[in-house]
mmCIF file of the C-alpha atoms, coordinates in Angstrom:
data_MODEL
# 
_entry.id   MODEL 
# 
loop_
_atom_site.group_PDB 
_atom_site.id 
_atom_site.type_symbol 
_atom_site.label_atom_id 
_atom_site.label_alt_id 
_atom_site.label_comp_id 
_atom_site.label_asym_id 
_atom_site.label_entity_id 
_atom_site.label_seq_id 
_atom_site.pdbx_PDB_ins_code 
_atom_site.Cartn_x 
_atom_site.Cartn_y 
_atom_site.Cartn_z 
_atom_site.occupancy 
_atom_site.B_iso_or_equiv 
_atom_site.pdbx_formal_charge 
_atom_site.auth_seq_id 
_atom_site.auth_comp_id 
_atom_site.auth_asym_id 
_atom_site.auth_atom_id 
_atom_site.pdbx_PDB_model_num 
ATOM 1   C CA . UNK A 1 1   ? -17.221 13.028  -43.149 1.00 0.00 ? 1   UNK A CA 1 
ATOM 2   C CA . UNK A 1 2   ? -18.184 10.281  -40.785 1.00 0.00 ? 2   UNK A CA 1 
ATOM 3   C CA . UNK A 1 3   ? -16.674 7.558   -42.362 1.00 0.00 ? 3   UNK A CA 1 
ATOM 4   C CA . UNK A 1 4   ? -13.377 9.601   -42.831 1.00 0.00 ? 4   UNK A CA 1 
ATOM 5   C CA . UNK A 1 5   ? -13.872 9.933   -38.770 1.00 0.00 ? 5   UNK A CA 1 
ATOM 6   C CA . UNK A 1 6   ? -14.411 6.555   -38.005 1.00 0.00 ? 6   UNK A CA 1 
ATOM 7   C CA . UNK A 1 7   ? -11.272 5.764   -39.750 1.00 0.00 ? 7   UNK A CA 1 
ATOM 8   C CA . UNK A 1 8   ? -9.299  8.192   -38.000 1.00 0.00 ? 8   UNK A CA 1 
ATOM 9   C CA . UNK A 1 9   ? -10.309 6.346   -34.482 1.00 0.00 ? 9   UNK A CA 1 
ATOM 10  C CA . UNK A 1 10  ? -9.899  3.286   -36.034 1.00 0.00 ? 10  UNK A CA 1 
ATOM 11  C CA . UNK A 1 11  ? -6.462  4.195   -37.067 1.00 0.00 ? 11  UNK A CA 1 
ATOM 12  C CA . UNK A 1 12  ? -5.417  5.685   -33.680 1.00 0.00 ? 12  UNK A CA 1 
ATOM 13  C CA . UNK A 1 13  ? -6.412  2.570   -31.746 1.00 0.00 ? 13  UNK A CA 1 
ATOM 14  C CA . UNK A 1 14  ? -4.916  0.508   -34.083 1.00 0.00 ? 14  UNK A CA 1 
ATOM 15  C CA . UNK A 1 15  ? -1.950  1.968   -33.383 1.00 0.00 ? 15  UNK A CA 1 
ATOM 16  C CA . UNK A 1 16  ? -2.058  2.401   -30.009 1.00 0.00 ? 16  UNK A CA 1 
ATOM 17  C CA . UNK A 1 17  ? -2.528  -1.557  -29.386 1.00 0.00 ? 17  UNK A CA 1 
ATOM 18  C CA . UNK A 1 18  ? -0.381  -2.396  -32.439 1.00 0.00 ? 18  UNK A CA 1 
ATOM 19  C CA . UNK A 1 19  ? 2.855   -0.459  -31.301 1.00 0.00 ? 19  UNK A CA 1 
ATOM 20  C CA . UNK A 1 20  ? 2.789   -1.422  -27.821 1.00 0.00 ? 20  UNK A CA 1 
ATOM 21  C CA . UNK A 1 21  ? 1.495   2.081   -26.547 1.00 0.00 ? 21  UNK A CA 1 
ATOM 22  C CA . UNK A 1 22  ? -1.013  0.167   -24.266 1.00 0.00 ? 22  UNK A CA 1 
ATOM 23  C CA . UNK A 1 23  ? 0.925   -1.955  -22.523 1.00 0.00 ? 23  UNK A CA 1 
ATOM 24  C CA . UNK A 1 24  ? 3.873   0.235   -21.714 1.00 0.00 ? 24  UNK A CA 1 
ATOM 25  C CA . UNK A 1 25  ? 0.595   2.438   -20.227 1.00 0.00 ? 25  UNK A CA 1 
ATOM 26  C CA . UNK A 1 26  ? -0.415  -0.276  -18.861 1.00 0.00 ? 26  UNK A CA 1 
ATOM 27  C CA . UNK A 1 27  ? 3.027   -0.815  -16.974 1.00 0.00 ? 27  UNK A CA 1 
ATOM 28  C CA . UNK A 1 28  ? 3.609   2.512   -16.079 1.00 0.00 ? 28  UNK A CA 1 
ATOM 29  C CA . UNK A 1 29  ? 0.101   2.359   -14.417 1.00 0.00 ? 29  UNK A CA 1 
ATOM 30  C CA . UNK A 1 30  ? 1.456   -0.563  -12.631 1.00 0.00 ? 30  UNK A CA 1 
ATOM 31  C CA . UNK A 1 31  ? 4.773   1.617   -11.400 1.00 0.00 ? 31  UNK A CA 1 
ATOM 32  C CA . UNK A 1 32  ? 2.564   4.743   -10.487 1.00 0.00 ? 32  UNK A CA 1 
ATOM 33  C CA . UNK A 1 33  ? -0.042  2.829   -8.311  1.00 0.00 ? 33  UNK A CA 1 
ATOM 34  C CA . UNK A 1 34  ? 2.164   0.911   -6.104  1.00 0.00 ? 34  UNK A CA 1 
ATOM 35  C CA . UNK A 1 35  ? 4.290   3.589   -5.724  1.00 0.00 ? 35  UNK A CA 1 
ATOM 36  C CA . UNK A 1 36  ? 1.564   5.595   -4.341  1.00 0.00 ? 36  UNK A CA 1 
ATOM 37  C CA . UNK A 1 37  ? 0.369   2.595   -2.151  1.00 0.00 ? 37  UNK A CA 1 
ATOM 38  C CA . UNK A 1 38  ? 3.409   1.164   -0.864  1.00 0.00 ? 38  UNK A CA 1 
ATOM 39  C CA . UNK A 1 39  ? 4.606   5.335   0.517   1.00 0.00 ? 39  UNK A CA 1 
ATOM 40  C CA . UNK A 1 40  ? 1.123   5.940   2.047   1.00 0.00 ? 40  UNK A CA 1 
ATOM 41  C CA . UNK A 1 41  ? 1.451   2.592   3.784   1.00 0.00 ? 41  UNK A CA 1 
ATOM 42  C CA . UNK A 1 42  ? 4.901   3.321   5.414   1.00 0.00 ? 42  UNK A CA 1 
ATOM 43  C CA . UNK A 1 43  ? 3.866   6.794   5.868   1.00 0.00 ? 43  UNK A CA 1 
ATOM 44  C CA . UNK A 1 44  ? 0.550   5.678   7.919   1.00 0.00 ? 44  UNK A CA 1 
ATOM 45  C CA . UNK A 1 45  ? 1.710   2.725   9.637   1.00 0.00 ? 45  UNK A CA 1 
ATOM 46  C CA . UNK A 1 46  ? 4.770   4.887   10.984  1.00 0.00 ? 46  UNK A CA 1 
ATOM 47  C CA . UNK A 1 47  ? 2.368   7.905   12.288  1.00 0.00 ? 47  UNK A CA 1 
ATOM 48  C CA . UNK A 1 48  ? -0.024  5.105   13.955  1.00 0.00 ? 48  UNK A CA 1 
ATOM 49  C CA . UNK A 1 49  ? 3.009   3.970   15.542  1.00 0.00 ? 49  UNK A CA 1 
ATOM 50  C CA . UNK A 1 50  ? 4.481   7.541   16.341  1.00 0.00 ? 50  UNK A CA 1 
ATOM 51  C CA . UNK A 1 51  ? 0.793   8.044   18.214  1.00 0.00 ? 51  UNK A CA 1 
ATOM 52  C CA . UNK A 1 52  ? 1.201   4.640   20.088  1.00 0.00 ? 52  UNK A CA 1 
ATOM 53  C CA . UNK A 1 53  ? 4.745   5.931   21.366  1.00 0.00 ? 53  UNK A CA 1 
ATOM 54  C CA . UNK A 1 54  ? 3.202   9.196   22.386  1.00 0.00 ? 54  UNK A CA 1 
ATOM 55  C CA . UNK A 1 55  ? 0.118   7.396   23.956  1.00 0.00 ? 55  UNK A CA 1 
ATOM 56  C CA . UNK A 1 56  ? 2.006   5.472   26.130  1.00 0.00 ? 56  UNK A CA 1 
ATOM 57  C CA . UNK A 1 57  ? 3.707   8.361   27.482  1.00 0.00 ? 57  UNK A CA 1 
ATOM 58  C CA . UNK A 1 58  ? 0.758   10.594  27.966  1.00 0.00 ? 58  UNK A CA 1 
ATOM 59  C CA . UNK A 1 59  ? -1.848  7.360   28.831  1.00 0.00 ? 59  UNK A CA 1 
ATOM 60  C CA . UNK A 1 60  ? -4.351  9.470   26.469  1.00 0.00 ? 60  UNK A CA 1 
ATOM 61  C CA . UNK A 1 61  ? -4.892  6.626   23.709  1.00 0.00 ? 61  UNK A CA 1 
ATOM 62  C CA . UNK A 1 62  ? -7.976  8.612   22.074  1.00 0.00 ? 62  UNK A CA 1 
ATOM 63  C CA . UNK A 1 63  ? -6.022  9.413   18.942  1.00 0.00 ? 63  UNK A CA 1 
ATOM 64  C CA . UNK A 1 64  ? -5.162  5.931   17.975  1.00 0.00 ? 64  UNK A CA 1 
ATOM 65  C CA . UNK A 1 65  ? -8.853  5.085   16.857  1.00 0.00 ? 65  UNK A CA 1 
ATOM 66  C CA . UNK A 1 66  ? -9.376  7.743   14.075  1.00 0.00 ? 66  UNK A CA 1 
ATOM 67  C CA . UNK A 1 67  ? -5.750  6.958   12.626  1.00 0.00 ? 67  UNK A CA 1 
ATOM 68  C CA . UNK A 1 68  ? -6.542  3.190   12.921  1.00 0.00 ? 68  UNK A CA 1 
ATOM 69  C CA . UNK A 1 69  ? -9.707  3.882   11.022  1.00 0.00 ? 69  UNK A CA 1 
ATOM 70  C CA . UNK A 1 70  ? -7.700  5.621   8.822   1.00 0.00 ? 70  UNK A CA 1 
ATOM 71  C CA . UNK A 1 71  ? -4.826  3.398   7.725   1.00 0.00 ? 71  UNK A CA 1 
ATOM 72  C CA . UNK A 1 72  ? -7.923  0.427   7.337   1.00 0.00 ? 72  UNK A CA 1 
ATOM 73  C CA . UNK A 1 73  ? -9.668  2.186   5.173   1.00 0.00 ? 73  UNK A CA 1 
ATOM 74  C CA . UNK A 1 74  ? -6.561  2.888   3.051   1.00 0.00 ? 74  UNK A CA 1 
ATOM 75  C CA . UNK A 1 75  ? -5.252  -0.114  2.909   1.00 0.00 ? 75  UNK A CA 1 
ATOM 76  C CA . UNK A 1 76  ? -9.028  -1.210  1.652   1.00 0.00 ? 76  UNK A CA 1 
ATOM 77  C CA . UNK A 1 77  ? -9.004  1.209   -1.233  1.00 0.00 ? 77  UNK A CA 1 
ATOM 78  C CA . UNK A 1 78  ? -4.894  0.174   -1.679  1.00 0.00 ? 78  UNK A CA 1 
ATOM 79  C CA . UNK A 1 79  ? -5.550  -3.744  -2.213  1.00 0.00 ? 79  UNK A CA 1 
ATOM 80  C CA . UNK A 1 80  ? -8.691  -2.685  -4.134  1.00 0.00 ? 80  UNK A CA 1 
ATOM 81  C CA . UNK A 1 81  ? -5.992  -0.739  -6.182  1.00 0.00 ? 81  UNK A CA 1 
ATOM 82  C CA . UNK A 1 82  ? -3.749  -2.733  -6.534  1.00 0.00 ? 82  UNK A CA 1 
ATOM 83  C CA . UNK A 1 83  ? -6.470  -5.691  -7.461  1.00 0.00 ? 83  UNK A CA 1 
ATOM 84  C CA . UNK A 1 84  ? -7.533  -3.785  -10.260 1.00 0.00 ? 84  UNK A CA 1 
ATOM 85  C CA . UNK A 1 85  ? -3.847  -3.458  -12.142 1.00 0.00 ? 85  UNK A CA 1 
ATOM 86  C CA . UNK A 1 86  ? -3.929  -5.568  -15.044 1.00 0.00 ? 86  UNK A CA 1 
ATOM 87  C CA . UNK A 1 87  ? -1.648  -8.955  -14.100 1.00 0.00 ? 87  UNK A CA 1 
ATOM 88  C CA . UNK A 1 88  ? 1.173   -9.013  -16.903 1.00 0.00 ? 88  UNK A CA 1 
ATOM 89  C CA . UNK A 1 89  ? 3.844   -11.273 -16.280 1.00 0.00 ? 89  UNK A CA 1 
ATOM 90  C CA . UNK A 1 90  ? 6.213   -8.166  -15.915 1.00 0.00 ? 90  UNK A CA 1 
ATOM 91  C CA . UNK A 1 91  ? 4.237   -6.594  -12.754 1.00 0.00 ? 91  UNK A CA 1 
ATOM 92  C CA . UNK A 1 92  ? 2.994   -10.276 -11.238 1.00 0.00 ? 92  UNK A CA 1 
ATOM 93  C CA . UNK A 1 93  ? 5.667   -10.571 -8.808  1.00 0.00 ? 93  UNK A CA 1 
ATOM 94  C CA . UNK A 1 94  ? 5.632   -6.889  -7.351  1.00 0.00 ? 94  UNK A CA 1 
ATOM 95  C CA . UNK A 1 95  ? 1.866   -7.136  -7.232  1.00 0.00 ? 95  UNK A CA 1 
ATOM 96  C CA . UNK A 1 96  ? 1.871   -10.148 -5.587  1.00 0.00 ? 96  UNK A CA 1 
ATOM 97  C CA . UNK A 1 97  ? 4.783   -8.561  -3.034  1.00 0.00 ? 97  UNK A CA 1 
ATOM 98  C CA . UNK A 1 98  ? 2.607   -5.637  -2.462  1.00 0.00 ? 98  UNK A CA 1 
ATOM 99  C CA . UNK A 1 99  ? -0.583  -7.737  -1.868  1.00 0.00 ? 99  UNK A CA 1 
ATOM 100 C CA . UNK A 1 100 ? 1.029   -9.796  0.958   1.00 0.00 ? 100 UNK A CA 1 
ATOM 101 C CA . UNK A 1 101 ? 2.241   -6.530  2.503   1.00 0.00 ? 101 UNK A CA 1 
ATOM 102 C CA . UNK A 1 102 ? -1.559  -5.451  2.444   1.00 0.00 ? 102 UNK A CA 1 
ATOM 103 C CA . UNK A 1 103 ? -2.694  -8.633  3.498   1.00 0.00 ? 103 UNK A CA 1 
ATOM 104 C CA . UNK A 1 104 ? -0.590  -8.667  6.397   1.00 0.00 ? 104 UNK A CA 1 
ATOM 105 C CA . UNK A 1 105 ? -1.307  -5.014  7.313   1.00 0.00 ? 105 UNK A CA 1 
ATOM 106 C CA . UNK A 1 106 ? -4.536  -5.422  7.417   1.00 0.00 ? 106 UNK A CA 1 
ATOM 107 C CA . UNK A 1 107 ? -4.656  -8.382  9.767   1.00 0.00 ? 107 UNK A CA 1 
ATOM 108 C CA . UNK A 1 108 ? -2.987  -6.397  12.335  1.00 0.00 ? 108 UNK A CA 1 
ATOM 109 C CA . UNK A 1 109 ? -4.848  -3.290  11.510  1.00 0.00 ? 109 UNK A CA 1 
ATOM 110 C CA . UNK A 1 110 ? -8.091  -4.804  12.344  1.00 0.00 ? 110 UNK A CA 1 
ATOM 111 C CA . UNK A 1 111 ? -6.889  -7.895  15.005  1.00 0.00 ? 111 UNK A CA 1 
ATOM 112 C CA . UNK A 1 112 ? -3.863  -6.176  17.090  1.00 0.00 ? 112 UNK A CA 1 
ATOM 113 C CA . UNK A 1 113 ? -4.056  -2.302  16.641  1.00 0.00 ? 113 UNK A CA 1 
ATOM 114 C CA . UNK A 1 114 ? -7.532  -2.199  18.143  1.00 0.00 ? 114 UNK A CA 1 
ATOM 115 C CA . UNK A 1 115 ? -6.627  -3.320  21.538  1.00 0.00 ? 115 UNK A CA 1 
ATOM 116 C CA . UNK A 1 116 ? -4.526  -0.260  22.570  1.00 0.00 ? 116 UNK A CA 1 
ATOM 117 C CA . UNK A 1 117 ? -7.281  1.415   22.141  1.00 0.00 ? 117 UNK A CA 1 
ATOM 118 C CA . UNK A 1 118 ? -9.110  0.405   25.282  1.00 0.00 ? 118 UNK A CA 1 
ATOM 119 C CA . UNK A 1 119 ? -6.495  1.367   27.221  1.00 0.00 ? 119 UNK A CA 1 
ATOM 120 C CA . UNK A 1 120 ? -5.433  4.312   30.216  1.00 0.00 ? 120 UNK A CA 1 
ATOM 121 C CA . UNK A 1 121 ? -3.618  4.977   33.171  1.00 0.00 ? 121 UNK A CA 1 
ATOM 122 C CA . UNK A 1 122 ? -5.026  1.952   34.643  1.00 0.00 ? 122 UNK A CA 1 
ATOM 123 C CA . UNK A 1 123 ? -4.484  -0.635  32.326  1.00 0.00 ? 123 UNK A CA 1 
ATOM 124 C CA . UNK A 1 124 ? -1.639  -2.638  33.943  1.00 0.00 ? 124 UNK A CA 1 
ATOM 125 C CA . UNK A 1 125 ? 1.476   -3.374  32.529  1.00 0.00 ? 125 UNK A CA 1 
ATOM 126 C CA . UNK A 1 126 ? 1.238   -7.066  31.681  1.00 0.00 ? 126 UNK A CA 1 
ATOM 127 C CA . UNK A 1 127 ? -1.502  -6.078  29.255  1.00 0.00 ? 127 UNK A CA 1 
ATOM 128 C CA . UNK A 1 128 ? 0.600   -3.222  27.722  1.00 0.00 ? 128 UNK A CA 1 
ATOM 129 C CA . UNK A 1 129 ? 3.485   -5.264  27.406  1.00 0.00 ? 129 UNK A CA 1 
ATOM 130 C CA . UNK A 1 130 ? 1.554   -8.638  25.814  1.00 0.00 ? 130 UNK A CA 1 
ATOM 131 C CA . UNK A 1 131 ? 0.196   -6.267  23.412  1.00 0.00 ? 131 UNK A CA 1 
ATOM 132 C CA . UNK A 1 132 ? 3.173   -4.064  22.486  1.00 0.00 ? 132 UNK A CA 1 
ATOM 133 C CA . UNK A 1 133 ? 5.240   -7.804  21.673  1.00 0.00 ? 133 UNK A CA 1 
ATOM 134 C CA . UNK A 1 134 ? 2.271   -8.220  19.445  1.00 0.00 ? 134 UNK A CA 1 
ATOM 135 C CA . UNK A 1 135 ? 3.678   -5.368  16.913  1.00 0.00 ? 135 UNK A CA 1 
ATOM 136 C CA . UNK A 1 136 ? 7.001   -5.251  18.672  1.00 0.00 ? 136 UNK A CA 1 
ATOM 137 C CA . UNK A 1 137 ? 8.778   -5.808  14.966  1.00 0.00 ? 137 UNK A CA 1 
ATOM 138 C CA . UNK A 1 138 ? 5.530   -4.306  12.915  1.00 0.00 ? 138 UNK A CA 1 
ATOM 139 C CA . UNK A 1 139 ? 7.109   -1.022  11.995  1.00 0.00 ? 139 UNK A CA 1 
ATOM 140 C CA . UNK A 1 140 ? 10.373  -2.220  11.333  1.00 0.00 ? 140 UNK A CA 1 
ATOM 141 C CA . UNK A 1 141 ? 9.046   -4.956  9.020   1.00 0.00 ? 141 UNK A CA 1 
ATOM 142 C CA . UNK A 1 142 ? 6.724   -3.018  6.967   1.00 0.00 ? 142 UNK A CA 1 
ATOM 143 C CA . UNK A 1 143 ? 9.805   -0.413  6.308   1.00 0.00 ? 143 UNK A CA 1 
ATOM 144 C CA . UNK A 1 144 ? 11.690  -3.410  5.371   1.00 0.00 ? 144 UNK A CA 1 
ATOM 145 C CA . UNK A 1 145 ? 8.946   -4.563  3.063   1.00 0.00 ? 145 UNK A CA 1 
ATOM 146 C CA . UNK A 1 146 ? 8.625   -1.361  1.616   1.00 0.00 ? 146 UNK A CA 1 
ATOM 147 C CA . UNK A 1 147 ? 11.936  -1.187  0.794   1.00 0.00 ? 147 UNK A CA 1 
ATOM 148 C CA . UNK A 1 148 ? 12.203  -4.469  -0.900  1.00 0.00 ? 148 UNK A CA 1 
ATOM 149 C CA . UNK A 1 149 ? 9.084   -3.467  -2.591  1.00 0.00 ? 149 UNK A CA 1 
ATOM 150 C CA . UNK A 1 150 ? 10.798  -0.064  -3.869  1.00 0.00 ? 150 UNK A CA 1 
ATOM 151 C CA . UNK A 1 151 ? 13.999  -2.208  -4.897  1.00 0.00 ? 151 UNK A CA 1 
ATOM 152 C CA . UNK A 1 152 ? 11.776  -4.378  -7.002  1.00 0.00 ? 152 UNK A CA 1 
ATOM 153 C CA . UNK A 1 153 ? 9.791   -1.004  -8.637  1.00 0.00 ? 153 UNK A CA 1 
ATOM 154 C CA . UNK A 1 154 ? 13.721  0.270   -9.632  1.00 0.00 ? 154 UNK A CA 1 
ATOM 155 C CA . UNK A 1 155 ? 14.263  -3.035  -11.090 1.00 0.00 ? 155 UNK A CA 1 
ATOM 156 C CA . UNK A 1 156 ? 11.068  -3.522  -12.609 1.00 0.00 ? 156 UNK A CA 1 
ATOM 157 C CA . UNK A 1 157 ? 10.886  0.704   -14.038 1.00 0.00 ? 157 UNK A CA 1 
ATOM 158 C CA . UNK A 1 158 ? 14.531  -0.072  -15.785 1.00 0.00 ? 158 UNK A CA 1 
ATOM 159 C CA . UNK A 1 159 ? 13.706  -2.952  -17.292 1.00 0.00 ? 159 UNK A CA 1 
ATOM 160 C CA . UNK A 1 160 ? 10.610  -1.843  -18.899 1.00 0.00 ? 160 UNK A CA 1 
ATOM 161 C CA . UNK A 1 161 ? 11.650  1.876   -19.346 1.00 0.00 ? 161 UNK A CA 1 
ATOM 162 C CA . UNK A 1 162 ? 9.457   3.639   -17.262 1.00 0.00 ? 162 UNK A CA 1 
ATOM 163 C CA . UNK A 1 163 ? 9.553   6.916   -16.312 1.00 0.00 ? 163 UNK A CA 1 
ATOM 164 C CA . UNK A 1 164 ? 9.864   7.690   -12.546 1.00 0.00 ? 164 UNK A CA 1 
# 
């Protein structure tokens, strides 16, 4: 009875790794995880931004530290993610594309972003205005990036057969 179970395993994961079953999990994984990274990143980055434009209206910049904290922490856990996808040469180049995207996110997320924070209806408008140039194009290139990144996912989910 055990022996006729061991072979049963046996038999299952020889099949699983002998037909290819892994790695097409393995890239389908791949094509689920950045997927979910890449749309919470546009989707965090452009509320930060919607509270910036509202902030500067309303000089009430409270809000922008608990969404800052927020879109750090995710893009932590995203490159952490994305870190831990098994490098094939089929996902290495939309990894890599991804990576960069964190990379640079989280530069400005922790070296930029925090400034506006500090500031209120007194904060004159030289120091607005340096800062704001800072991330002048920020939004508009990480929806560009995400894009590319989503063209490369189409390409990469044909070619492999992946299910979207």
């Amino acid at each position: 009875m055990r022996n006729g179970l061991l072979l049963s395993c046996l038999a299952a994961t020889l099949m699983t790794t002998s037909c290819g079953f892994q790695k097409k999990l393995q890239l389908q994984d791949t094509y689920s995880k950045i997927t979910v990274v890449n749309d919470s990143l546009d989707k965090l980055t452009s509320q930060w931004h919607t509270l910036r434009d509202q902030a500067s209206i309303s000089k009430n910049y409270t809000a922008l530290a608990p969404a800052r904290i927020a879109l750090g922490s995710f893009i932590s856990r995203g490159r952490a993610s994305v870190a831990n996808i098994v490098v094939t040469p089929e996902n290495e180049a939309v990894m890599n594309e991804e990576d960069q995207l964190l990379l640079n996110q989280s530069t400005l997320v922790a070296e930029v972003y925090p400034n506006f924070e500090q500031f209120n209806e007194y904060t004159p408008k030289e120091t607005m205005d340096k800062n704001v140039s800072l991330i002048t194009n920020d939004l508009m290139n990480v929806k560009e990036k995400v894009a590319s990144i989503k063209k490369m996912l189409e390409k990469f989910a044909a070619k492999n057969n992946i299910k979207k």
